[in-house]
C-alpha positions in Angstrom: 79.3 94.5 104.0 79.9 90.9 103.7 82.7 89.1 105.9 83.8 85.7 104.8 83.1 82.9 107.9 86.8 82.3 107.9 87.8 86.4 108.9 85.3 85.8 111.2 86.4 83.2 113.2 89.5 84.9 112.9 88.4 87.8 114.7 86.4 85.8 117.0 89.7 84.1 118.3 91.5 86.9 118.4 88.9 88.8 120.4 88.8 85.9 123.0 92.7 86.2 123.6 91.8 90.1 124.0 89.2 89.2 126.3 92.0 87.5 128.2 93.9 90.2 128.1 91.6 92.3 129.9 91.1 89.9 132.4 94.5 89.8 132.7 94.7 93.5 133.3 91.6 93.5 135.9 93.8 91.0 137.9 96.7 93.3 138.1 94.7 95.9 139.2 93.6 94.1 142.2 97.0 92.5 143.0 98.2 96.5 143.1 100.9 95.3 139.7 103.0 98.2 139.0 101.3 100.8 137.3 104.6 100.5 134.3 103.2 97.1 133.6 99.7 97.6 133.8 99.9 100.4 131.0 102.0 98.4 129.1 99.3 95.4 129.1 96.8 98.5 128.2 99.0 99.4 125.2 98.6 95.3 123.7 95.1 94.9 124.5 94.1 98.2 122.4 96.3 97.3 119.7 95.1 93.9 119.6 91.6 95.2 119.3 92.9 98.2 116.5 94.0 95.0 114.4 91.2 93.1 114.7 88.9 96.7 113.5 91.6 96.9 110.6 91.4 93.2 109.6 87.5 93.2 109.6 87.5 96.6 107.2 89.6 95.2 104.9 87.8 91.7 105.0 84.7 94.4 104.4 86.7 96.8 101.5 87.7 93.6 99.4 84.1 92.6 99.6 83.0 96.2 98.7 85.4 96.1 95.6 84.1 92.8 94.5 80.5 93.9 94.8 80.2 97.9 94.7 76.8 98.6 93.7 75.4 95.5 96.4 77.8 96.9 99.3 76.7 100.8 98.0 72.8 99.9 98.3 73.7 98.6 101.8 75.3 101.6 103.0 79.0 100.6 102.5 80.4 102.8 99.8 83.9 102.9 99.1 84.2 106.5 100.6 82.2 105.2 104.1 84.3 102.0 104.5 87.3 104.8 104.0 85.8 106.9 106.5 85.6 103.8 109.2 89.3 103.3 108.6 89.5 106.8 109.6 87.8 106.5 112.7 90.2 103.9 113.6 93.5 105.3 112.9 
């Protein structure tokens, strides 16, 4: 499955601002933050990193569509890339 350099960059940038996130999160922890506010950082960081699984799978799906029988010899059929969306919802 091919990703265009541009969803990738993308998704590395927003990775790094999840990667703050979590950071963010580990200092809370130590500085004994309230536990309301900690989950609620929890919630963003895994929605942040849900999107950035949705985003690559579609970035994936449009190149499966454009090239089926290339993406189906590498292992990406339509009905797999479904079943990765699956695994994310």
């Amino acid at each position: 499955m091919q990703i265009k350099p541009e969803v990738k960059n993308e998704l590395s940038k927003r990775l790094n601002r999840i990667e703050g996130q979590i950071r963010g999160i580990e200092k809370m922890l130590s500085e004994d933050r309230e536990c309301r506010d900690v989950v609620t950082q929890i919630a963003a960081a895994t929605k942040a990193l849900e999107t950035v699984g949705f985003r690559m799978l579609a970035a994936g799906l449009t190149d499966c569509l454009a090239h089926p029988k290339k993406s189906a010899a590498a292992g990406y059929s339509v009905t797999e890339v479904e079943k990765l969306f699956l695994k994310l919802s």
